[in-house]
KOLFI-367728 format. One line per field, with one value per residue (C-alpha): chain; x negated, y, z. Coordinates in Angstrom, 3 decimals, m for minus. Last residue first. Example, Ala and Ser with C-alpha at 12.3 -4.5 7.8 and 13.67 -1.06 7.14 Angstrom:
kette (A, A);
x (m13.670, m12.300);
y (m1.060, m4.500);
z (7.140, 7.800);
END
This chain:
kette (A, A, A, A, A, A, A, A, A, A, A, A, A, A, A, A, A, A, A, A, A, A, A, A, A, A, A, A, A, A, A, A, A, A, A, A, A, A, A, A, A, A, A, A, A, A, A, A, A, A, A, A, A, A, A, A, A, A, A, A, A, A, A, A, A, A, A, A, A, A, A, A, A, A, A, A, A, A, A, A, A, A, A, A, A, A, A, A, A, A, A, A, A, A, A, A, A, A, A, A, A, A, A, A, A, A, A, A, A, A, A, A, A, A, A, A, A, A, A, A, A, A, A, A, A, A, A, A, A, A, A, A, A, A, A, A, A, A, A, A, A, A, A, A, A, A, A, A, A, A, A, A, A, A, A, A, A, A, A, A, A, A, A, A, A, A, A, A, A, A, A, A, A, A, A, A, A);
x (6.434, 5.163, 7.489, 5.471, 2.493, 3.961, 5.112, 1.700, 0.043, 2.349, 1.728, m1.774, m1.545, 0.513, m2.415, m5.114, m3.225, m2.113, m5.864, m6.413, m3.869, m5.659, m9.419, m6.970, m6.371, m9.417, m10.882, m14.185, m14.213, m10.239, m10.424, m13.337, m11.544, m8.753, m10.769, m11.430, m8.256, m7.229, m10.140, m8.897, m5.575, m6.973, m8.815, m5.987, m4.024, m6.301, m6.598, m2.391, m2.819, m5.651, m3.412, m0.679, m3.025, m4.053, m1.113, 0.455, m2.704, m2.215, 1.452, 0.349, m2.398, 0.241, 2.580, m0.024, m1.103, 2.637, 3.185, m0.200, 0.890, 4.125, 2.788, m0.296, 2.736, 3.932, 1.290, 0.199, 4.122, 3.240, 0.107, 1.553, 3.974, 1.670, m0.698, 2.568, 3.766, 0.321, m1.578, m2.231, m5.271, m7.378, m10.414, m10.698, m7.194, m7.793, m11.151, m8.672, m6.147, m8.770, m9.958, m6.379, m6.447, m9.982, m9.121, m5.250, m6.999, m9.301, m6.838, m4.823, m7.551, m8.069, m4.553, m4.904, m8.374, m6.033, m3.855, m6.328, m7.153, m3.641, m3.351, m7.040, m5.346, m2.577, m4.402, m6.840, m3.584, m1.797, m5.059, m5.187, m1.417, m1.945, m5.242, m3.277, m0.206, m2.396, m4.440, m0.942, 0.366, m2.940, m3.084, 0.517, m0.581, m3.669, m1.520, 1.107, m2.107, m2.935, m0.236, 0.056, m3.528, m3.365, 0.211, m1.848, m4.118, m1.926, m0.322, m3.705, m4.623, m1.744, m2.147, m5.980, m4.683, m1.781, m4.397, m6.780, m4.129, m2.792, m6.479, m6.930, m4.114, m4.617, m7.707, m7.215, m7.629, m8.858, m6.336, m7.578, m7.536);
y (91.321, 93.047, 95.750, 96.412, 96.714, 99.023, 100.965, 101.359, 102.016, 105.312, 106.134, 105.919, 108.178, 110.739, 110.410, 111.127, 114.341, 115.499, 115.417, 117.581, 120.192, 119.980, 120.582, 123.618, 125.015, 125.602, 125.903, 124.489, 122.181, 121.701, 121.095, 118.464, 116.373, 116.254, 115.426, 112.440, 111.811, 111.676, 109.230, 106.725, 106.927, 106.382, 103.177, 101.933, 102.060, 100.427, 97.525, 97.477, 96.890, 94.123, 92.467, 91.740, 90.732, 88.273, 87.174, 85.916, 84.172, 82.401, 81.825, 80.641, 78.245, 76.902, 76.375, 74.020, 72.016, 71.104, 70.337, 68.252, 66.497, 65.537, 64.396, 62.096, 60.504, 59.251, 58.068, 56.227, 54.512, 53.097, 51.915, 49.947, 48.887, 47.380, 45.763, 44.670, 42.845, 40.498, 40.917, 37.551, 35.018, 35.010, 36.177, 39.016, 40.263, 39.883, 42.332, 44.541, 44.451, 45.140, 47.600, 50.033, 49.606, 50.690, 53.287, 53.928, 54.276, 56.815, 59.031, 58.879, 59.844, 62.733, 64.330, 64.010, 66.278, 68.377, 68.409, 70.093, 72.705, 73.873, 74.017, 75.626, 78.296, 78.885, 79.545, 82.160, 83.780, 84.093, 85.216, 88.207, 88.765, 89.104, 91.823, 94.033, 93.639, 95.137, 97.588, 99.236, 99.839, 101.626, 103.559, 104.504, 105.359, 107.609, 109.258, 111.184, 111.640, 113.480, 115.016, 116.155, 117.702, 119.318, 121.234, 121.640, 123.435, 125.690, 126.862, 127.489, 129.445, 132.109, 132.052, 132.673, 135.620, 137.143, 137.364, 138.836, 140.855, 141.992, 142.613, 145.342, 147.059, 146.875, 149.020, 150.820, 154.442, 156.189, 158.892, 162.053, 164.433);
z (90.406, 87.534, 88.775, 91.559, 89.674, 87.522, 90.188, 91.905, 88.505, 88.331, 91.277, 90.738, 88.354, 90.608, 93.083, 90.008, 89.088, 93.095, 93.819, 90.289, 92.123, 95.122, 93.137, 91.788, 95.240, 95.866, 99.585, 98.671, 101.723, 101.408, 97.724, 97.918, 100.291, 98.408, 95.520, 97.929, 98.921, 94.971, 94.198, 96.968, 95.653, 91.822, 93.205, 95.115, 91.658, 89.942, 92.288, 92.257, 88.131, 88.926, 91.547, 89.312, 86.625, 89.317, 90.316, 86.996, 86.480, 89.556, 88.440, 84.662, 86.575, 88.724, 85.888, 84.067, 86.927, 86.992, 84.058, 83.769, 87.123, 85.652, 82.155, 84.459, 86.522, 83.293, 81.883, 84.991, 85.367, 82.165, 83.041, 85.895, 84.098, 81.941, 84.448, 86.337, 83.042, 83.109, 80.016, 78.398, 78.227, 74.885, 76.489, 74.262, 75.827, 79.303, 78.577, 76.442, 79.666, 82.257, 80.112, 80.108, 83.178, 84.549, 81.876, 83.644, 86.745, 85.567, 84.263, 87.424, 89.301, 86.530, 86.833, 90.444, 89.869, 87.692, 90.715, 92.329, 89.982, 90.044, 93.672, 94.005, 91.158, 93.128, 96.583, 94.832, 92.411, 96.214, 97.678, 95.109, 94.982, 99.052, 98.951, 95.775, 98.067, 101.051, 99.072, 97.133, 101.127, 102.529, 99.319, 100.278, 103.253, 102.414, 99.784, 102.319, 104.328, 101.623, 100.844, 104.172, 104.744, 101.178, 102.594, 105.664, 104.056, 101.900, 105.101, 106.633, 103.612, 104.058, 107.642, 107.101, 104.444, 106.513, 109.567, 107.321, 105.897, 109.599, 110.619, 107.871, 108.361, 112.425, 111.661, 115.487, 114.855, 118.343, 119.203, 119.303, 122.445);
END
């Protein structure tokens, strides 16, 4: 009787090849979950150096409108005194003083409108560099995407390209700090 020949060659490569594949799959499945969090991480202190430039720059632009009370007041001031003046009847001290104290309230508001806008716009470049970085992440999950449907390994490889760009944005956002 003859034996009926069971292609178990053939199966064992397939096998071999799917495992093969499989192996190279989850390798793109890691890394790009891998890339998915750290996307994740770059979004949230891109999101918080964007409301911290936001909330600095109100600050800033507030005390410019303190900057501007005081402005005004020192005017009504300042005219108050000239109108006094034309009259022929003096300046009280208090008037001056009071101006006085005006300018120098208006130099400490300045300086400190000043650094608030130079920390919001501190921020903000900070957040632009961790914006480009999100953007390369969210390109390399993509191409990852692309490399599983395909199934080519150099779509992966191009993945790994943009993620390790990103990287690099990540870091120099984070040393912008």
């Amino acid at each position: 009787m003859e034996e009926i020949e069971v292609p178990l060659e053939q199966s064992q490569e397939h096998i071999h090849e799917h495992g093969h594949n499989g192996g190279w799959m989850g390798k793109v499945a890691l890394s790009t979950a891998m890339i998915a969090v750290i996307a994740a991480i770059t979004a949230l202190m891109a999101g918080h150096h964007s409301n911290e430039a936001l909330i600095l720059e109100i600050q800033s632009s507030d005390n410019w409108s303190h900057y501007q009370a005081k402005s005004i007041k020192s005017s009504i001031l300042n005219l108050k005194s000239d109108l006094l003046k034309e009259m022929g009847k003096p300046t009280t001290e208090s008037d001056t003083k009071k101006l006085e104290e005006y300018k120098q309230e208006q130099e400490e508001i300045s300086k400190e409108a000043k650094a608030k806008a130079h920390e919001s716009e501190h921020h903000l470049k900070a957040h632009v560099i961790l914006a480009k970085a999100v953007t390369l992440f969210q390109i390399a999950i993509a191409i990852s995407a692309i490399a599983v449907l395909s199934k080519r390994k150099p779509f992966w490889y191009m993945s790994l390209g943009f993620a390790g760009i990103g990287v690099f944005f990540f870091i120099q956002g984070w040393l912008f700090i």
